[in-house]
C-alpha positions in Angstrom: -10.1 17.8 -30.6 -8.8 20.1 -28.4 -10.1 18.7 -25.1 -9.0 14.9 -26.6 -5.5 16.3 -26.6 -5.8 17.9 -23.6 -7.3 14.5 -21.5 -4.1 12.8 -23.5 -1.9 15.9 -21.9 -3.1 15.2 -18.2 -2.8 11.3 -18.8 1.0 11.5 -19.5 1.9 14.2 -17.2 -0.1 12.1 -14.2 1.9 8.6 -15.7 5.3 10.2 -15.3 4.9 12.4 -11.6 3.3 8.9 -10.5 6.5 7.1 -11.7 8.5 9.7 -10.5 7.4 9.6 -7.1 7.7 6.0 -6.9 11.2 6.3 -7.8 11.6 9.1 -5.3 10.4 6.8 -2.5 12.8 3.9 -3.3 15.4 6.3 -3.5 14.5 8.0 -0.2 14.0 4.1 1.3 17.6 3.1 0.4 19.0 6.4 2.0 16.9 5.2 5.0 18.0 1.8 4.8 22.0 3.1 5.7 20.1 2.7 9.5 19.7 -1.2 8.1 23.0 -2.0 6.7 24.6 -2.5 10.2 22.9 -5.3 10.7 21.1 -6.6 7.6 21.8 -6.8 3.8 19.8 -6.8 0.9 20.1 -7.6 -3.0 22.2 -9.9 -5.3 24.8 -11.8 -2.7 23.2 -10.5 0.4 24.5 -12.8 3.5 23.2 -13.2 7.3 24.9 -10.7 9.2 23.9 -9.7 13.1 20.5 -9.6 11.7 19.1 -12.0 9.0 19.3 -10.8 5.0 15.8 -8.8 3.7 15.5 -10.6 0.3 12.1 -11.7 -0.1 10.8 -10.4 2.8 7.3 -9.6 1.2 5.1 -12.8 1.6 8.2 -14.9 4.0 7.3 -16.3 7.1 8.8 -14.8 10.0 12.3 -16.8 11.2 12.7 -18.3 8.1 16.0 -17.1 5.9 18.0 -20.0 5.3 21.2 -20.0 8.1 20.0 -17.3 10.4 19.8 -18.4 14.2 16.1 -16.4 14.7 15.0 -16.0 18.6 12.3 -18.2 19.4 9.6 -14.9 19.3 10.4 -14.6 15.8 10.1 -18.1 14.9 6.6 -18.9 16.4 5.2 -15.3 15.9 3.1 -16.4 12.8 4.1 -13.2 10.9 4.0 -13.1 7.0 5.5 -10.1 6.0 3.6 -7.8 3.9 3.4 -4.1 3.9 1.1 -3.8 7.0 3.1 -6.6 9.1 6.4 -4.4 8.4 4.9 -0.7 8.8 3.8 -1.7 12.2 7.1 -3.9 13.0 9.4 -1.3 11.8 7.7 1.4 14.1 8.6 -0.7 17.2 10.1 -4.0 16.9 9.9 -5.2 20.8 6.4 -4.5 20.6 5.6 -6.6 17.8 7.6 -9.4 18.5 8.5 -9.3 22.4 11.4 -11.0 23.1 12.8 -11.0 19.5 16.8 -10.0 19.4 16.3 -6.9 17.1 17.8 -3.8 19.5 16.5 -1.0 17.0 14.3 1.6 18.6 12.0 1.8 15.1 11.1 4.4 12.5 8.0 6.7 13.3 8.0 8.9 10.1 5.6 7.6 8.3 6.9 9.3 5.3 10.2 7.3 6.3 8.4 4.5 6.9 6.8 3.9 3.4 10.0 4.6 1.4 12.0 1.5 3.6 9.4 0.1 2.7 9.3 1.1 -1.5 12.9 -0.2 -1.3 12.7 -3.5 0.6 9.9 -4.6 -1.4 11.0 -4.4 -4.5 13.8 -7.4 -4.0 12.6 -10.8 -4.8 14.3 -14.1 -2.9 17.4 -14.1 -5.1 17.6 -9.9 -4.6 17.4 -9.1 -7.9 14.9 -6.2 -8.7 11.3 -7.9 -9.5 10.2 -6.2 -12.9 
């Protein structure tokens, strides 16, 4: 009985550090995505600034948010962004996408790198939170 409680014990403390680390890393993203917000907006009402808005962006199509005049590199690059697609991207734009209009030197934390992530992620097309 003892060892039954104690398996139960380790199940809920591993369920909570898990879910607090996750919340960690989207808070820790949204800190990181102040770097972002110059150019770029993200969640409910999120418009087109210098850059295009983020909402969605796992599983879009490169050069694709409604409104936004995309360089012709990002339109033809054949890029569906996903979590590998942006971790790469993010490091160093220009070399992912030569000739796209993105002037932002990139993120090498990795750390830094997979809470952007966390946070971008987590909005869906309309940027509300997905559940």
């Amino acid at each position: 009985m003892k060892k039954l409680i104690f398996g139960a014990l380790m199940i809920l403390t591993v369920t909570a550090t898990a879910t607090s680390a996750m919340a960690q890393d989207v808070a820790a993203g949204k800190t990181s995505f102040n770097k972002c917000l110059a150019c770029h907006a993200i969640g409910e009402g999120a418009k087109n600034k210098v850059g295009p808005e983020l909402n969605g962006l796992d599983g879009r199509h490169s050069g694709t948010a409604p409104d936004y005049n995309y360089s012709d590199a990002n339109k033809n690059s054949g890029i569906t962004w996903n979590e590998a697609q942006f971790k790469e991207y993010i490091k160093d734009p220009k070399a992912k996408i030569p000739g796209t209009k993105m002037a932002f030197a990139g993120i090498k934390n990795e750390t830094e790198i997979n809470n952007l992530w966390s946070y971008v992620s987590q909005f869906d097309k309309d940027g509300k939170i997905k559940q």
